[in-house]
C-alpha positions as CSV (number, residue, x, y, z in Angstrom):
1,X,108.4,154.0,118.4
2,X,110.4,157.0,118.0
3,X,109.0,160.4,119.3
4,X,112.2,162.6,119.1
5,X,114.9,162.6,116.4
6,X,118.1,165.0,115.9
7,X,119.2,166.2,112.6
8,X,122.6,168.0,112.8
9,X,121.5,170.4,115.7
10,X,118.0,170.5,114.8
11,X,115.7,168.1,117.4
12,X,112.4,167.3,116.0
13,X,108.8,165.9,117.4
14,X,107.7,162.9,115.6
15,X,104.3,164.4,114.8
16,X,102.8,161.4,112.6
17,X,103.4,159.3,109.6
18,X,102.9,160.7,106.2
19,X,101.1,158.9,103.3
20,X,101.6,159.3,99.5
21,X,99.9,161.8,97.5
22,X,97.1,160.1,95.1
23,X,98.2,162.6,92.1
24,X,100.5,159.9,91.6
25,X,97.9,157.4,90.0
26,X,96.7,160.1,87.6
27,X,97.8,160.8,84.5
28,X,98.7,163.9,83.7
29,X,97.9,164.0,79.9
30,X,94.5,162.4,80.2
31,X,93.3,162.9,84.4
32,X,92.7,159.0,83.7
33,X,93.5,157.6,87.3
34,X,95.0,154.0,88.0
35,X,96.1,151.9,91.0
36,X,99.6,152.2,90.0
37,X,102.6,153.3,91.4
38,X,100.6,153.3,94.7
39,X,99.6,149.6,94.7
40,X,103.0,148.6,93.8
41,X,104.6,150.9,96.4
42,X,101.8,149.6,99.3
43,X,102.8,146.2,99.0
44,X,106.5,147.3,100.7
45,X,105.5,150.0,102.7
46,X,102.0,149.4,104.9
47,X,102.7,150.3,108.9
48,X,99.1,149.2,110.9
49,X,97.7,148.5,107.3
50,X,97.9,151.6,106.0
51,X,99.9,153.0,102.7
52,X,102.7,155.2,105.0
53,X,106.0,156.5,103.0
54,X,107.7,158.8,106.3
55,X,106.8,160.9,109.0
56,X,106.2,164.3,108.9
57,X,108.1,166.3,111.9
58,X,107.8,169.7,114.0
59,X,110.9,171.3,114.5
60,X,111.5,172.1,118.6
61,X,113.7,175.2,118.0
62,X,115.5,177.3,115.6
63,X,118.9,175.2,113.8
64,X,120.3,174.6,110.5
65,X,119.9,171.1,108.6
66,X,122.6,170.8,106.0
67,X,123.6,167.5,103.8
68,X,125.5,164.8,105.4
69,X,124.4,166.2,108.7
70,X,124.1,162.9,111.2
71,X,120.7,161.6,111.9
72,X,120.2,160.0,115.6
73,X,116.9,158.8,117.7
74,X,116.8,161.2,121.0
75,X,113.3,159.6,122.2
């Protein structure tokens, strides 16, 4: 598993991964809540059997992340 990855110039920690919001299932109109899209969704993207959708990272120093900036494992 990674533990390190670059974006641009910024090197980040791989801090741990990052599961969907459950606001998603409820409608907005009515607060009625549902399995969907998250059931859907789970079926594609379960890591150890749980619902995971990316991977929330610290930062290691100051840098700028700008779009189309290369993404590469460091760790």
């Amino acid at each position: 598993r990674w533990s390190r990855v670059a974006v641009g110039e910024v090197v980040l920690r791989v801090a741990k991964p990052c599961g969907r919001c459950v606001v998603t299932t409820t409608d907005q109109g009515t607060a009625d809540r549902g399995a969907e899209p998250l059931h859907s969704l789970g079926r594609h993207r379960r890591v150890d059997g749980k619902l995971v959708f990316g991977q929330n990272l610290v930062p290691l120093g100051p840098g700028t992340v700008r779009v189309g900036d290369p993404v590469r494992i460091v760790e």
